[in-house]
Backbone as a ProteinNet text record, in pm:
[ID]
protein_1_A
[PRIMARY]
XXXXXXXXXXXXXXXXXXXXXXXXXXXXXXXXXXXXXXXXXXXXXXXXXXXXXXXXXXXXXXXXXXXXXXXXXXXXXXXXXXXXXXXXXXXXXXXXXXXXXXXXXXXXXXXXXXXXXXXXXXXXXXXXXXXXXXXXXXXXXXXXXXXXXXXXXXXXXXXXXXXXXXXXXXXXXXXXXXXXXXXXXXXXXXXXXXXXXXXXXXXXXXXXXXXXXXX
[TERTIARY]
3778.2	3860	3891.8	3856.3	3866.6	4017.3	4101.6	4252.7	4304.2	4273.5	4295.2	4224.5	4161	4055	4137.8	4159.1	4268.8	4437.3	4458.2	4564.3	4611.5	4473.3	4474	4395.9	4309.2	4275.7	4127.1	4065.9	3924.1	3832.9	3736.9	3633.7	3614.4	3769.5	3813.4	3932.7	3982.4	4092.6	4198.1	4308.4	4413.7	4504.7	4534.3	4527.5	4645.8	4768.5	4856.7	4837.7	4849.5	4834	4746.3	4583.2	4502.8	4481.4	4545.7	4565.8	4638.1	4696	4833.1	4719	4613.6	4560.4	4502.2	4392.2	4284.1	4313.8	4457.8	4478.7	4583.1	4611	4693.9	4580.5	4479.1	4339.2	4297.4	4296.4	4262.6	4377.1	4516.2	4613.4	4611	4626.9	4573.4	4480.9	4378.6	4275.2	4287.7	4409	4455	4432.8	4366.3	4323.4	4414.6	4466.8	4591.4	4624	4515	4514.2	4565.8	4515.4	4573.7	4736.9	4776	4907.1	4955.6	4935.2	5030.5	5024.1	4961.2	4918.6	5013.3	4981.6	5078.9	5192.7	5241.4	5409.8	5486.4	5393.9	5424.7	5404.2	5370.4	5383.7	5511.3	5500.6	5664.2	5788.1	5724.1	5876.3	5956.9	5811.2	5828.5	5825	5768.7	5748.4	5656.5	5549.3	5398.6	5305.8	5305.5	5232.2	5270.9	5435.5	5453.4	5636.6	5743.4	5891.2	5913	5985.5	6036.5	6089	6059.1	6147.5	6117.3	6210.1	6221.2	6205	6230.8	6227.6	6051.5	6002.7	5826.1	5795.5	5827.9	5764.3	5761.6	5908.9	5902.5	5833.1	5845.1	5705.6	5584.7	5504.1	5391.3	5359	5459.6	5483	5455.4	5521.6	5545.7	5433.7	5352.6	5255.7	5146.1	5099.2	5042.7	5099.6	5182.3	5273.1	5212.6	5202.2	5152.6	5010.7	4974	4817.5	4744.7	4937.8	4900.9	4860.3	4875	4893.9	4973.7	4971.7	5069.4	5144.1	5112.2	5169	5256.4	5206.6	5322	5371.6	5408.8	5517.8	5607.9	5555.4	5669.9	5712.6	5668.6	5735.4	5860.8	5792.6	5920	5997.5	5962.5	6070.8	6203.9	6120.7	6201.5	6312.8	6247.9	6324.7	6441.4	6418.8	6541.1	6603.2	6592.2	6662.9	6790.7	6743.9	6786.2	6896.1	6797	6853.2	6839.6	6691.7	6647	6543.1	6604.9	6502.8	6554.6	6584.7	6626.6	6756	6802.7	6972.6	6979.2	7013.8	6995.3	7014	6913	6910.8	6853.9	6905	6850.7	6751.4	6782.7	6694	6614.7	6578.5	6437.1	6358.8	6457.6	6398.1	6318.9	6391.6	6357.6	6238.3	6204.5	6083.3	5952.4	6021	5800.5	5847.4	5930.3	5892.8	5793.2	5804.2	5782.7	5656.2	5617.2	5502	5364.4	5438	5357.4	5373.9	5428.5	5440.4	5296.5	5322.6	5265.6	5116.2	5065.5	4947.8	4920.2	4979.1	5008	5039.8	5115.9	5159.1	5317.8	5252.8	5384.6	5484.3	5498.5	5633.2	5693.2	5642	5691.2	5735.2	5660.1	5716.8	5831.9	5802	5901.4	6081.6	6076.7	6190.5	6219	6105.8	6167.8	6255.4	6197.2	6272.3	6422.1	6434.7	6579	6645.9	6591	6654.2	6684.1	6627.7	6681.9	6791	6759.6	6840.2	6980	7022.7	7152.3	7146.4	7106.1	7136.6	7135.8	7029.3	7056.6	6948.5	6975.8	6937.5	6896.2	6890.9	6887.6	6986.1	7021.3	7103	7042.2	7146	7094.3	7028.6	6899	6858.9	6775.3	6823.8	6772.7	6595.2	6623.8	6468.7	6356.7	6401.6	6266.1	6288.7	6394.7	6362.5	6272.7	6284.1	6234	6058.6	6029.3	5947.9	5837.1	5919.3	5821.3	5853	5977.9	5948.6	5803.8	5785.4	5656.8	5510.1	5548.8	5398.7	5357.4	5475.5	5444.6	5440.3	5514.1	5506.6	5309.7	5303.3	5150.1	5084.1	5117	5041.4	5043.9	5102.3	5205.5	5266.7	5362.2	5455.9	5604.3	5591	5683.1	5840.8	5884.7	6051.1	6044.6	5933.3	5984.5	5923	5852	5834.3	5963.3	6052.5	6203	6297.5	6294.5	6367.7	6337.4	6221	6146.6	6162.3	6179.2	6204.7	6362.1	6450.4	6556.9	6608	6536.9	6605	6527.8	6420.3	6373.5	6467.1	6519.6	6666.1	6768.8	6834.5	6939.9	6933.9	6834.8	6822.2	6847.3	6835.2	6845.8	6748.1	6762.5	6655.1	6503.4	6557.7	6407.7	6482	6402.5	6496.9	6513.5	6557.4	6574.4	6478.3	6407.7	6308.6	6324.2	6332.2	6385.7	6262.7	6163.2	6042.3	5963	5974.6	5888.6	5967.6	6104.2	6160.9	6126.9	6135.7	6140.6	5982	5888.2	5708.5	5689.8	5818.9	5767.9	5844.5	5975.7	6062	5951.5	5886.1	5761.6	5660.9	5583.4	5503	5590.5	5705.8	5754.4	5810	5827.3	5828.1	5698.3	5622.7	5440.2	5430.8	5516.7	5478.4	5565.8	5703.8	5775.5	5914.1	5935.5	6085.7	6171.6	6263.6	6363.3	6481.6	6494.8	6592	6570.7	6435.5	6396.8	6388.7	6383.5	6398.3	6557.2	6668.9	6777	6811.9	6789.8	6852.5	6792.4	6656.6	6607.1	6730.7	6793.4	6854.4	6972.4	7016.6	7133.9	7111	7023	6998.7	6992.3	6896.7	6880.4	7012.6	7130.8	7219.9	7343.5	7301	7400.5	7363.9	7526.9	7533.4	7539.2	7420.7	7435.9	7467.4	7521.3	7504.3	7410	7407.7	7283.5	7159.8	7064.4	6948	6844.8	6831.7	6769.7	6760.3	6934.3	6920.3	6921.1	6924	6833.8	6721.7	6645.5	6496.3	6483.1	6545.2	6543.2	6556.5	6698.7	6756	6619.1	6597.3	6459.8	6325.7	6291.4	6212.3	6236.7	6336.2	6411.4	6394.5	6433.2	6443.6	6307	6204.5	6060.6	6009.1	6027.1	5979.1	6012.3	6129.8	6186.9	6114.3	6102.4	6010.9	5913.6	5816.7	5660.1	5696.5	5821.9	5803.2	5850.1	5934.7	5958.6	5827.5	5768.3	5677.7	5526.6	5551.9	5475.9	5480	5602.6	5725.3	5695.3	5682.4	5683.5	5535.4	5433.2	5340.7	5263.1
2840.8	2749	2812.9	2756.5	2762.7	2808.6	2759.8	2768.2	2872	2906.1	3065.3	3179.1	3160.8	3272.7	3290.3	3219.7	3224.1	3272.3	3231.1	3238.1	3444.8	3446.5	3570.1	3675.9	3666.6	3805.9	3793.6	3705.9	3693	3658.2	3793.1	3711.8	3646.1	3622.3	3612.1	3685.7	3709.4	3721.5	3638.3	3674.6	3668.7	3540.2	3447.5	3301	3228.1	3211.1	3165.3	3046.5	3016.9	2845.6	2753.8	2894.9	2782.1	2810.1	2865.2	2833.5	2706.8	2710.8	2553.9	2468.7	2435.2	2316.1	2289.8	2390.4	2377.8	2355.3	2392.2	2411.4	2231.2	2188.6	2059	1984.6	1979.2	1897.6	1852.7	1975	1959.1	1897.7	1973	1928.8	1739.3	1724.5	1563.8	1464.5	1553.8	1527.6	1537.3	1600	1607.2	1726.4	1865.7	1980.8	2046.2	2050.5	2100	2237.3	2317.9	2458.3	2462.1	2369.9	2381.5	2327.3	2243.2	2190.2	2279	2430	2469	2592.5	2601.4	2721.4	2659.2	2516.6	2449.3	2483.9	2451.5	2438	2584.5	2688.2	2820.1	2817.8	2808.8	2872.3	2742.5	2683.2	2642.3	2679.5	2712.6	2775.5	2940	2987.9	3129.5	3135.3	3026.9	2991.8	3050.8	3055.3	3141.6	2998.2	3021.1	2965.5	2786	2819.2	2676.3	2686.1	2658.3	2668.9	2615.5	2756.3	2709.9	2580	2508.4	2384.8	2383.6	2376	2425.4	2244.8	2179.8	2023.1	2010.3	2058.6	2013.5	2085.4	2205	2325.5	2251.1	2206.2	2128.4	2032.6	1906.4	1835.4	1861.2	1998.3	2034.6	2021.6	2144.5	2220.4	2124.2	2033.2	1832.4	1809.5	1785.6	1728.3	1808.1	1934.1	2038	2012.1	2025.7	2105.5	1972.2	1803.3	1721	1673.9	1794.2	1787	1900.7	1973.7	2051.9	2200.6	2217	2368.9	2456.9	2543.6	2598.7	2737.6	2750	2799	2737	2643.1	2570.6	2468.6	2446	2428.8	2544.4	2650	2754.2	2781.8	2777.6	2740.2	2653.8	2502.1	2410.1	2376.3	2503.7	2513.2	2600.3	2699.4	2784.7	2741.5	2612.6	2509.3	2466.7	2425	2344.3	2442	2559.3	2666.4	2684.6	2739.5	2797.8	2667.1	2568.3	2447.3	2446.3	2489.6	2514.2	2429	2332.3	2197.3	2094.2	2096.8	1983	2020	1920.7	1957.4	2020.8	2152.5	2214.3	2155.4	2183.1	2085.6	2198.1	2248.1	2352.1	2282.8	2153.8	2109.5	2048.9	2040.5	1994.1	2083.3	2234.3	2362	2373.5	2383.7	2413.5	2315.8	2253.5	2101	2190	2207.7	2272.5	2422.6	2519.3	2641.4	2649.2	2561.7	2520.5	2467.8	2385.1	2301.6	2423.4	2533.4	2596.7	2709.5	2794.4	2893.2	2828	2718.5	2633.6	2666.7	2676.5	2676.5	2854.1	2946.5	3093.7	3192.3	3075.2	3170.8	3245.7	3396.9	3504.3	3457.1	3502.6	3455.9	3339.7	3237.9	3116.9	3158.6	3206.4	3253.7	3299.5	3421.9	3528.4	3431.8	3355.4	3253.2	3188.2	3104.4	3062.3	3123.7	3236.8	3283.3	3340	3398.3	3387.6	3267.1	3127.4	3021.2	3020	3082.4	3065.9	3142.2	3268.5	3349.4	3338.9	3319.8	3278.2	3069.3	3029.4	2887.3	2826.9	2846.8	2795.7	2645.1	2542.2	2429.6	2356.5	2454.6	2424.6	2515.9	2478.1	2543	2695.1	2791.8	2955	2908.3	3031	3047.4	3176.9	3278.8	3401.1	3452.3	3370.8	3380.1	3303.6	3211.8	3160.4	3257	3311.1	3400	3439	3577	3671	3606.4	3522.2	3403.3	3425.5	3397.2	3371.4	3553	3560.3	3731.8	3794.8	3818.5	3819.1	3773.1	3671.9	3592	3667.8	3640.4	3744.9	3876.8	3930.3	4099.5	4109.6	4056.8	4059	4067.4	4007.9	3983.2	4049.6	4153.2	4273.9	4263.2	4143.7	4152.6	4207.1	4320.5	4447.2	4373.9	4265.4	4218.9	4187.8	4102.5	4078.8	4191.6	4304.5	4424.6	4491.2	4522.8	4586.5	4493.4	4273.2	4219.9	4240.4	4235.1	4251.2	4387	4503.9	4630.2	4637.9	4550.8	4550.7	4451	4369.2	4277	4370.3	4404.1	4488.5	4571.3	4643.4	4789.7	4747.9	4617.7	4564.6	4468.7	4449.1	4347.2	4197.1	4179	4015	3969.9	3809.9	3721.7	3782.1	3897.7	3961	4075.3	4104.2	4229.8	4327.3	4410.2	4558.2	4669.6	4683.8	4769.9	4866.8	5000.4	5058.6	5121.5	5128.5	5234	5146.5	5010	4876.5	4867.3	4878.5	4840.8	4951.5	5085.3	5222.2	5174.3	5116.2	5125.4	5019.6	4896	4792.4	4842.5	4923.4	5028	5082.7	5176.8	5270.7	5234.1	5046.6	4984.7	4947.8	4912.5	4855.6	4950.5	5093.5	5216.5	5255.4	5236.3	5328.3	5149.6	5064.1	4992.1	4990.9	5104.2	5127.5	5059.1	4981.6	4914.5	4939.3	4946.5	5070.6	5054.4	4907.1	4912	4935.4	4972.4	5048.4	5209.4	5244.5	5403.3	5430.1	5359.4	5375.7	5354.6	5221	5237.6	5331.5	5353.2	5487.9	5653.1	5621.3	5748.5	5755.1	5639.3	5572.8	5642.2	5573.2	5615.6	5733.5	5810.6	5934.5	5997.4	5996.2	6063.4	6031.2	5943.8	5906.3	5963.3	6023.6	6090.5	6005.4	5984.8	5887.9	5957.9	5905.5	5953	5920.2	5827.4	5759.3	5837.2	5888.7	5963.4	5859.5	5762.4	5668.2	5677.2	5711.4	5690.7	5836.2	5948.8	6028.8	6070.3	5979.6	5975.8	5897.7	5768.9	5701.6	5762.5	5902	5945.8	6061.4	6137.3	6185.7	6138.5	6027.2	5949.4	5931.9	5848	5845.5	5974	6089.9	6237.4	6250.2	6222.4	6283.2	6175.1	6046.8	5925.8	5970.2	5977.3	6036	6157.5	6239	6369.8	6359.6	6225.2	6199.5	6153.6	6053	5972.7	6072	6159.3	6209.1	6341.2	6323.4	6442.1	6329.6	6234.1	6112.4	6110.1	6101.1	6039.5	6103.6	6246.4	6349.5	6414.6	6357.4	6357.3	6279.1
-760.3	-681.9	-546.3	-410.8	-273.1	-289.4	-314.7	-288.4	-372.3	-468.2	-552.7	-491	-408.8	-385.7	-218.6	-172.7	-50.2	-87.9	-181.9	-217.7	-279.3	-331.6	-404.5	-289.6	-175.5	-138.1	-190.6	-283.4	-314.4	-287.9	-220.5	-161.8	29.1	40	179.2	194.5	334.9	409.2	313.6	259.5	199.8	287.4	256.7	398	284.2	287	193.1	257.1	374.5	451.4	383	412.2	375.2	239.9	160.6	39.2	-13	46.3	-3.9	52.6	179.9	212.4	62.2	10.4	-55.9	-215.1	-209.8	-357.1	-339.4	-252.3	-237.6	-253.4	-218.7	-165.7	-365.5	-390.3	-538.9	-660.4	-616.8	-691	-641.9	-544.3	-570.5	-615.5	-659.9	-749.1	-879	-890.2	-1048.7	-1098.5	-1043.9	-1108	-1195.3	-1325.8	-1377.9	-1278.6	-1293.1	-1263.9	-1092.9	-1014.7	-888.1	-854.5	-943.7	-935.5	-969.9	-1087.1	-1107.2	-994.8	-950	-844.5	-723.4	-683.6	-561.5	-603.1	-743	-748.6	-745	-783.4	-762.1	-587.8	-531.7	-387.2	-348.2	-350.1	-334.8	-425.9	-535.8	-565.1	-520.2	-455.2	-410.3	-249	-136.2	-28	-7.3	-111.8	-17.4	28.9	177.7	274.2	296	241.6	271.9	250.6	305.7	338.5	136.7	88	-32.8	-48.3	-187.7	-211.3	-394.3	-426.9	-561.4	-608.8	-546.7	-623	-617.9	-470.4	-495.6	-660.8	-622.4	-724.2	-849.4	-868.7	-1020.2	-1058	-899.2	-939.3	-939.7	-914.9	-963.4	-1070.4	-1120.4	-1234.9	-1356	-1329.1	-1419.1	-1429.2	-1276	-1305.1	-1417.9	-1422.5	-1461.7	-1634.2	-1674	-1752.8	-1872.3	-1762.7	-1862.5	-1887.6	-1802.7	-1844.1	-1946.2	-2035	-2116.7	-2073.6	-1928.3	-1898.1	-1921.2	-2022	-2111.1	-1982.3	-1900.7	-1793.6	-1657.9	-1659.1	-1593.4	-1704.2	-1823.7	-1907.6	-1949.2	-1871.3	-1893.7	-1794.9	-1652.2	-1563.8	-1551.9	-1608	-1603.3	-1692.7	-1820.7	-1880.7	-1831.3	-1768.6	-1661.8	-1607.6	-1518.6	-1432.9	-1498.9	-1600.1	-1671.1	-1733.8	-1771.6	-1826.6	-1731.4	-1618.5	-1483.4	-1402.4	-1447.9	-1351.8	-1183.5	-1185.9	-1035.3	-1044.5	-895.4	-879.5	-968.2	-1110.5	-1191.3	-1236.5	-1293.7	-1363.5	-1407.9	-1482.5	-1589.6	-1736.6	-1801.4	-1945.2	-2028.7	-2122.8	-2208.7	-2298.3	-2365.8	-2492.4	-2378.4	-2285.2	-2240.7	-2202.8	-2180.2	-2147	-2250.3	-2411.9	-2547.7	-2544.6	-2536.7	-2576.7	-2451.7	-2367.5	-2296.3	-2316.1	-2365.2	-2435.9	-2505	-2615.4	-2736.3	-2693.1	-2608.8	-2619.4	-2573.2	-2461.4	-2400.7	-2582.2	-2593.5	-2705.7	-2800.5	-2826.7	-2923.3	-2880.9	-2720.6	-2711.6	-2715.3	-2751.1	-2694.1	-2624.8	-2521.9	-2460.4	-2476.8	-2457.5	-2498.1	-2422.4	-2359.3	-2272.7	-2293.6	-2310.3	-2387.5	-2506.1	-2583.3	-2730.3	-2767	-2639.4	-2652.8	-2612.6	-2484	-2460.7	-2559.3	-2622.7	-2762.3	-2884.8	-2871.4	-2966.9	-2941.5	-2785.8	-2722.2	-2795.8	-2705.3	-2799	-2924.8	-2961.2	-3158.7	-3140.6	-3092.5	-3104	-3116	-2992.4	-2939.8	-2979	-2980.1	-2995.3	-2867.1	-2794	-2664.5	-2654.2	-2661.2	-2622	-2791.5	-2931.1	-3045.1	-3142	-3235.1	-3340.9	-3368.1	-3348.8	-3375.6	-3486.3	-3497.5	-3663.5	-3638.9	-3706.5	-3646.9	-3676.2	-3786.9	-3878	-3789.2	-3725.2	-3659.8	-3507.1	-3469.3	-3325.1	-3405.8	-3496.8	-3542.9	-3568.6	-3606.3	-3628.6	-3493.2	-3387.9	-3205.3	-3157.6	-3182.8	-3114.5	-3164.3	-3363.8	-3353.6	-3297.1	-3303.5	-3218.5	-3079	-2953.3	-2870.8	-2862	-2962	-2960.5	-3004.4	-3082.9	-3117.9	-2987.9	-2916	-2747	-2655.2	-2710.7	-2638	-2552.5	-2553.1	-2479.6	-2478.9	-2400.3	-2452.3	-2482.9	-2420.2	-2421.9	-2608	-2605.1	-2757.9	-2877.4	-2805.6	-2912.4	-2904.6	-2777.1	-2852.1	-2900.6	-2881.5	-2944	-3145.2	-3141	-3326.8	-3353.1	-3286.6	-3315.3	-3371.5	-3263.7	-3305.1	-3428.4	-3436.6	-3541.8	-3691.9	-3738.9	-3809.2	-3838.3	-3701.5	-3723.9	-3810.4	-3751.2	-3812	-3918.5	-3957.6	-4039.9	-4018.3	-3841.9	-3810.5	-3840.6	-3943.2	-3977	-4030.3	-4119.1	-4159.7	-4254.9	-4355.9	-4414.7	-4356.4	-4351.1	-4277.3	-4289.7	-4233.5	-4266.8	-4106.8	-4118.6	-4000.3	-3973.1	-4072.2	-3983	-3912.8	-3942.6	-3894.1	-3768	-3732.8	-3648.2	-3528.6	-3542.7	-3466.2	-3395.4	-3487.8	-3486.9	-3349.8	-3377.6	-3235	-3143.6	-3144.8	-3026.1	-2960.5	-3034.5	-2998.3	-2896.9	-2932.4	-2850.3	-2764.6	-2742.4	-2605.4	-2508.5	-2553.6	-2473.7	-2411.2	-2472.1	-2461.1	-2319.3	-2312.4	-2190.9	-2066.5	-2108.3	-2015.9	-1987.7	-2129.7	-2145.4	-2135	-2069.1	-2012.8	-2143.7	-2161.5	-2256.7	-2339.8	-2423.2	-2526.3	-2555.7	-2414.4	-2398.9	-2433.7	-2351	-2393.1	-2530.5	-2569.7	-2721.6	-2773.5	-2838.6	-2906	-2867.3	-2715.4	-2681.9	-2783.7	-2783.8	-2832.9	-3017.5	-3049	-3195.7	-3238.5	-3100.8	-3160.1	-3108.4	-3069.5	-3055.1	-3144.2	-3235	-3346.1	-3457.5	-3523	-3675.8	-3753	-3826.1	-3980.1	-4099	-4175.9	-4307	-4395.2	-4437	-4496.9	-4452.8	-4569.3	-4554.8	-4476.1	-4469.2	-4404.3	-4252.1	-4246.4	-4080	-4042.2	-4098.9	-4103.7	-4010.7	-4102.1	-4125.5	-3961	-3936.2	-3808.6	-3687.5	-3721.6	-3631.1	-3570	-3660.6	-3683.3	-3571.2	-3587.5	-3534.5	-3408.5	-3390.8	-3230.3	-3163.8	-3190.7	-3120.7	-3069.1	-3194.5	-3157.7	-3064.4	-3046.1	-2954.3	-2827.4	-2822.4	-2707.8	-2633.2	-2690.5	-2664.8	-2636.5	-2695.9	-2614.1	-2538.8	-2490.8	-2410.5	-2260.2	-2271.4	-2162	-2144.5	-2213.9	-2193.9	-2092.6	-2174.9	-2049.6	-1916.2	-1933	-1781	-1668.1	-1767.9	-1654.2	-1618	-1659.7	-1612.3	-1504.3
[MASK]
+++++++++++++++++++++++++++++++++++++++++++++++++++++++++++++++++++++++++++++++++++++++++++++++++++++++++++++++++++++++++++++++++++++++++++++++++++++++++++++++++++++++++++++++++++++++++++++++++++++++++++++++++++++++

């Protein structure tokens, strides 16, 4: 696509202008893939004065031609309430529609939603449910959310070496809030031989990981 290849640096001189011509030229042709490319450079102002209401109507248009990336976009939208009212259960409805097709990040939001109850009734078992799906994808936010619910036993039994194992992958990608809690763990006295064994674990994670860091 003329207008991605302008847009991105490919192939030509890097041209955000004539990116928006070429990628508008097509998004009016209906291209899912270029509408959602248009509604991103207006929602960020590359090569065209931000406007968060166009962006959304891209995003719309795209999102209902089943582009599971701009339905997470405009689920975004309605999360945030940028460009549209804010509406959580319409946020929840294209999470869901995009997750549904695989995408992590969708997943991973969905399962926030469970989490906390945001736009549907908490239920911790189905976060735990989509955090897996994207942690599989490696997407590091929901390898320390499933690391942690594993730790504590949210919506899954408690299993702490399963939990430390997805801590582990979302450090080895540089999760900051995963480096901390592990600090957190490993600097706590348990009693329980278990946490122990956890506390154990944490110390030595820590130790590759700064032996990484610092390379």
């Amino acid at each position: 696509m003329i207008g991605s290849c302008y847009l991105e640096g490919k192939g030509v001189l890097q041209d955000k202008e004539e990116a928006v011509k070429w990628l508008r030229k097509a998004a009016e042709q209906g291209d899912a893939v270029a509408q959602r490319l248009l509604g991103w450079c207006y929602g960020v102002g590359a090569g065209v004065p931000k406007d968060d209401n166009e962006a959304v109507k891209w995003f719309r248009k795209s999102a209902e031609q089943e582009d599971a990336e701009a339905q997470f976009f405009l689920a975004g939208a309605y999360m945030t309430g940028t460009g549209v009212p804010r509406d959580t259960t319409e946020a929840v409805k294209w999470y869901r529609k995009a997750a549904e097709q695989g995408n992590a990040e969708a997943q991973r939001s969905l399962g926030v939603c469970y989490a906390f109850g945001g736009g549907l009734p908490e239920d911790k078992t189905e976060a735990t449910k989509w955090f897996r799906k994207a942690a599989e994808q490696g997407d590091a936010v929901a390898q320390y959310l499933l690391g942690r619910y594993y730790f504590d036993g949210e919506g899954v039994r408690e299993n702490k070496a399963v939990g430390l194992e997805w801590i582990r992958k979302a450090i080895e990608q540089g999760h900051a809030d995963a480096v901390e809690w592990l600090r957190m763990v490993a600097e706590q006295e348990y009693p329980e031989q278990q946490y122990h064994h956890a506390q154990f674990f944490a110390r030595f994670m820590l130790f590759r990981w700064s032996r990484c860091a610092s390379r």
